[in-house]
N, C-alpha and C positions, 0 to 999 in steps of 0.2 A: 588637125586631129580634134575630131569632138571630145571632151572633156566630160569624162562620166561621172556624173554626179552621183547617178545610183553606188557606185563604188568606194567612191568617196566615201558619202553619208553610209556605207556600213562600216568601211574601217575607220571611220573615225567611232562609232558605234563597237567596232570588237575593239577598241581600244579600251573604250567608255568600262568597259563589261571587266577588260583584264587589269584596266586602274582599281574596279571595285573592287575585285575579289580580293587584289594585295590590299587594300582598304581592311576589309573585313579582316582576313585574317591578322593583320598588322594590329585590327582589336585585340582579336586574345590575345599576342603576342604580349602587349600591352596591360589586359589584365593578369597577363601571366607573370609578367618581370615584378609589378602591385606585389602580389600574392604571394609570392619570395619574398617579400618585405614585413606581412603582416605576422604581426606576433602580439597575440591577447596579452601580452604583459608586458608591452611597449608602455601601455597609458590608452586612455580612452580617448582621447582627443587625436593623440596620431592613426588609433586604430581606426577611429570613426572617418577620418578623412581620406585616408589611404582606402577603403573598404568603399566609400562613396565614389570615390575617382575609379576604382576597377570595376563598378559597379554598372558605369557608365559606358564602360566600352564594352563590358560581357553582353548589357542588354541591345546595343547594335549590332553584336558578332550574333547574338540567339536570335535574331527575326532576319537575316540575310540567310538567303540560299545558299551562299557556298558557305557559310560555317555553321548552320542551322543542325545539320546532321552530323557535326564532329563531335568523336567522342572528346575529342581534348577539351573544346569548347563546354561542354558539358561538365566535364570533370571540374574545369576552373568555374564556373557558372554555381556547380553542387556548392564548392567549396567557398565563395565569396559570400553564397547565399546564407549558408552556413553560418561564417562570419558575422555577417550583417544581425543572427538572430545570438550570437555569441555576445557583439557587442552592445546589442538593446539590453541584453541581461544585465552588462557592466554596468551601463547606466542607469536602469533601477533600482541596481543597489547603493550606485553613488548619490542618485537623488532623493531617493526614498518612493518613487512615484513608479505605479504599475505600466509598461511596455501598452501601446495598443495591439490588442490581442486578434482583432483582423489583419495590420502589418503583418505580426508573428505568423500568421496561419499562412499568410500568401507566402514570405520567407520560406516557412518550410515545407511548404506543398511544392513551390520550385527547384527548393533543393534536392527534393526526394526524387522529383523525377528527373533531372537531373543527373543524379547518383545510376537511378535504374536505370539513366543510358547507357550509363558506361558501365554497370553491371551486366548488361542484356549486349554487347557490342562482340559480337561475336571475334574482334580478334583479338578481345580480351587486352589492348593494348595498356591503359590505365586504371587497371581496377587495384594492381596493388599501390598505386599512387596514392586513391581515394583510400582505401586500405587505414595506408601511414595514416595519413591524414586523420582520419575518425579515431583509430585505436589507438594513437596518442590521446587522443582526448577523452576516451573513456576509462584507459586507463590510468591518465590522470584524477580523472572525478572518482575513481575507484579507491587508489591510495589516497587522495585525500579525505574519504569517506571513511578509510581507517582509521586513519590518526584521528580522525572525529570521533568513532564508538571509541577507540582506547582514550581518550580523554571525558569521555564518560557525556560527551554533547552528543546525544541521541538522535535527537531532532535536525541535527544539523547531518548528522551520517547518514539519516535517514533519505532525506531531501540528494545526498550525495551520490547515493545509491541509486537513486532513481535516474539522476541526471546519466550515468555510466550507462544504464539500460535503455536509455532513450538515445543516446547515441548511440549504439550498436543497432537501433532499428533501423536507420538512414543507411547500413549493408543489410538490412534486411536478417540481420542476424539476433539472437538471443544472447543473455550472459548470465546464463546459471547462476557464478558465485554469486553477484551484485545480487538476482534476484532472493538468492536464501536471505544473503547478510541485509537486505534492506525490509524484509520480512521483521527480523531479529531485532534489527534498531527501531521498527515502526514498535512491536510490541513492548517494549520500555519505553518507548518518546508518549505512546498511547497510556499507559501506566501512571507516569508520571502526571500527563495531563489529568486524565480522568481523579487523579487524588486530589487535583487543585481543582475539580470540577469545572474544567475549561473544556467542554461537549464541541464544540463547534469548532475551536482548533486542534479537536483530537480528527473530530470528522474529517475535517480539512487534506488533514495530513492523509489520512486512511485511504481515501476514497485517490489521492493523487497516486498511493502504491497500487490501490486496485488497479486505475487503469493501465500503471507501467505492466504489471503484473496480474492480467485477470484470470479469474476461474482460481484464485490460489487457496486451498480453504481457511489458512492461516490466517490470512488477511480478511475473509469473508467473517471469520468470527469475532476480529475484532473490530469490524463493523458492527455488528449485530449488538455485539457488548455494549459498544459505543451510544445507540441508539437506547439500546433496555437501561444503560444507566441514567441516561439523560431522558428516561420516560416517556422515549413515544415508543410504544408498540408496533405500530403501523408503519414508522420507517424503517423498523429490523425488520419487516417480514419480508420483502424483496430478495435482501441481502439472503436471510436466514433459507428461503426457499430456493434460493439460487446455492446455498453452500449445500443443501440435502437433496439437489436433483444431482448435484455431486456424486457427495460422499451419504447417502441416507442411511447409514449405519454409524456415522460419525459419535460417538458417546461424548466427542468433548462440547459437540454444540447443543445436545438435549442438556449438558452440563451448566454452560452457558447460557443457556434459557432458565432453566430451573434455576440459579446463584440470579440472576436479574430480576425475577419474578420476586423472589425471597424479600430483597430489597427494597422492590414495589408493594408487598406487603400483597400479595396477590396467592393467597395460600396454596389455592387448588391450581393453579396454572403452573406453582413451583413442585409440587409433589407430582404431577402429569410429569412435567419435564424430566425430572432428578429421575425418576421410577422408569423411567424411556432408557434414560444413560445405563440406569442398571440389569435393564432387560436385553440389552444387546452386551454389556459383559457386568458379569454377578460381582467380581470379584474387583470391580470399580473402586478404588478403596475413598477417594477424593468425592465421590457419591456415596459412599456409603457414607459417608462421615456428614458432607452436609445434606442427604436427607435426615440420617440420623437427629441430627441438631435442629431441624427443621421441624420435624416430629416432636420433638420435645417442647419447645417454645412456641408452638401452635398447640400444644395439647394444657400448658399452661395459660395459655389465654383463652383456651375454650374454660376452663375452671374457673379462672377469675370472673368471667363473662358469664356462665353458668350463675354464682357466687352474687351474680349483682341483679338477678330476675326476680321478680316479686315470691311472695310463698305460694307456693302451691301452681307454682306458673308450670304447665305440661310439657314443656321446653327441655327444663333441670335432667332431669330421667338421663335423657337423650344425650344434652351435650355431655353430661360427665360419661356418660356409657363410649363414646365417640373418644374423648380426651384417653379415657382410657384404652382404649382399642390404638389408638395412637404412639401411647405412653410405650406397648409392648410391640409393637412395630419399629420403634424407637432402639429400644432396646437390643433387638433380632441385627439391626445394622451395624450397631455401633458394638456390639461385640464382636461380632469381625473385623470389625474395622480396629478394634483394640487388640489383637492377636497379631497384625502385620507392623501395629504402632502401639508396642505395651507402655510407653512411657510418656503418652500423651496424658497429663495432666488434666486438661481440661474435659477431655471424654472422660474418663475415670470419674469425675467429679459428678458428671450428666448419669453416668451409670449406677454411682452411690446415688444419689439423689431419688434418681429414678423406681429405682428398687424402695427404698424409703419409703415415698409418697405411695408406692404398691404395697406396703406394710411386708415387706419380706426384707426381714434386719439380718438374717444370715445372710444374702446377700449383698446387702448396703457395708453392711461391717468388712468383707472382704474387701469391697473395695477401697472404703476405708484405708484399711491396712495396705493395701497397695499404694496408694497416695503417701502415707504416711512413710512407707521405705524410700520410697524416691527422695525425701525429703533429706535422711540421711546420709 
């Protein structure tokens, strides 16, 4: 009997083929039993090595044909990858030194798609697996984002917030509350900064919620703010044009424009502003007020300025006629604005004054007396 070698050489061949497939699969098996193992709060040294070992047999089970298109494969694949970008995080905070941010991006480009296989796997077999998987984690980053605003660390809730929203986009899904509550901790952590005029880690922070969170106007304005306090004009205008193809009836960003201009000493750019906030609602009271105050200490500097012109300078006429026209524009705000807040002090004071300098002392003396009860 001849001896078929063409025979041979294929079953030794479908041999070859049925050793690799248990191969492969005996990978994720492999990275699967790891992945049972890992836990971010083992320590960073065992997580970094367990995570590196399953890492190693996920990426021969993802380029072999027979486990290329499992969902399981995938699932542990999302979740190593995951990992992998969990624990460069561990390590720059234990070093002090930034993650390379190309690794990062490759990490979680693989994980996501990854995730989206076994989201998109029509028999749905491991989606509540990855499920678990994420929504422990975010809602871990979630309550620990709490107990960070209740202890009054802002900045740190804020950053926690975001981390809770950024894992829920790996299901492709959103997270409402996170997104309000890290709104809420940006604009105290932004507050805070901006007092200590720290511009660039107010930015920093802003611009990291914008993109967990874009289109939000909340956030769009405290950009905008961020920008007008730290005096560039030209990098709120982006922001600022992007919050009003929004919302372009927004009163709190023509608010926001007008209060930043004021401070930039930019007279007519704050009056344009403030007068916008109050023409889409009259009864603005937070505009009424600082146009109000706005008018007055613009209409005192046009007098002292007037005050310092040579004699006979054809200028005088003008600016006092201006200061004045101002003085009664003044006036028309802040008396509304004293009818919703009768025991504001320092209006009352703008208002005496005001009237004063207009020589109308029936006036000045009421208010006067109104100051003067409060004090009692």
């Amino acid at each position: 009997m001849r001896i078929n070698f063409q025979l041979i050489i294929a079953s030794i061949f479908a041999a070859q083929i049925g050793l690799g497939a248990f191969a492969q699969k005996a990978n994720v098996t492999d990275a699967a039993l790891l992945m049972k193992k890992y836990n971010p709060m083992a320590g960073l040294d065992a997580s970094k090595n367990l995570l590196t070992k399953a890492k190693a047999f996920i990426d021969i089970a993802a380029v072999n044909t027979e486990t290329a298109g499992s969902a399981k494969m995938h699932m542990y694949r999302g979740e190593i990858y995951f990992g992998l970008i969990e624990v460069a995080a561990m390590e720059s905070a234990s070093t002090g030194t930034k993650p390379d941010e190309s690794i990062i991006k490759e990490y979680e480009a693989i994980a996501r798609t990854s995730f989206n296989k076994v989201l998109e796997d029509p028999k749905k077999e491991f989606i509540q697996d990855i499920q678990s998987f994420l929504n422990f984690r975010s809602s871990m980053y979630f309550n620990m984002a709490i107990s960070a605003y209740e202890t009054k660390k802002y900045d740190m809730a804020t950053q926690l917030f975001i981390g809770a929203i950024q894992v829920k986009t790996f299901l492709n899904e959103k997270y409402p509350d996170a997104e309000v509550n890290a709104q809420l901790s940006l604009s105290l952590t932004v507050d805070s900064l901006l007092n200590a005029k720290s511009y660039d880690n107010a930015l920093e922070i802003a611009k990291q919620v914008n993109e967990a969170i874009p289109s939000n106007i909340d956030v769009l304005i405290s950009l905008v703010n961020i920008y007008l306090q730290k005096g560039d004009v030209v990098g709120s205008e982006g922001y600022l044009n992007e919050a009003l193809a929004i919302d372009p009836m927004n009163k709190q960003l023509y608010y926001v424009l007008g209060t930043a201009n004021m401070d930039l000493k930019e007279n007519e750019k704050a009056e344009k502003a403030l007068t916008k906030a109050l023409e889409i609602d009259s009864n603005y009271t937070d505009a009424q007020y600082q146009l109000g105050a706005h008018l007055y200490n613009w209409a005192s500097q046009l007098k002292y300025e007037a005050g310092q012109l040579a004699e006979n300078d054809p200028s005088y006429e003008y600016m006092i006629q201006k200061a004045t026209n101002m003085q009664y524009r003044s006036l028309a705000l802040l008396e509304k604005y004293i009818i919703i807040k009768p025991e504001d002090k320092g209006v009352l004071d703008i208002l005496r004054k005001t009237y004063s300098k207009l020589n109308n002392i029936e006036k000045a003396d009421e208010y006067k007396k109104r100051i003067e009860a409060l004090k009692n």
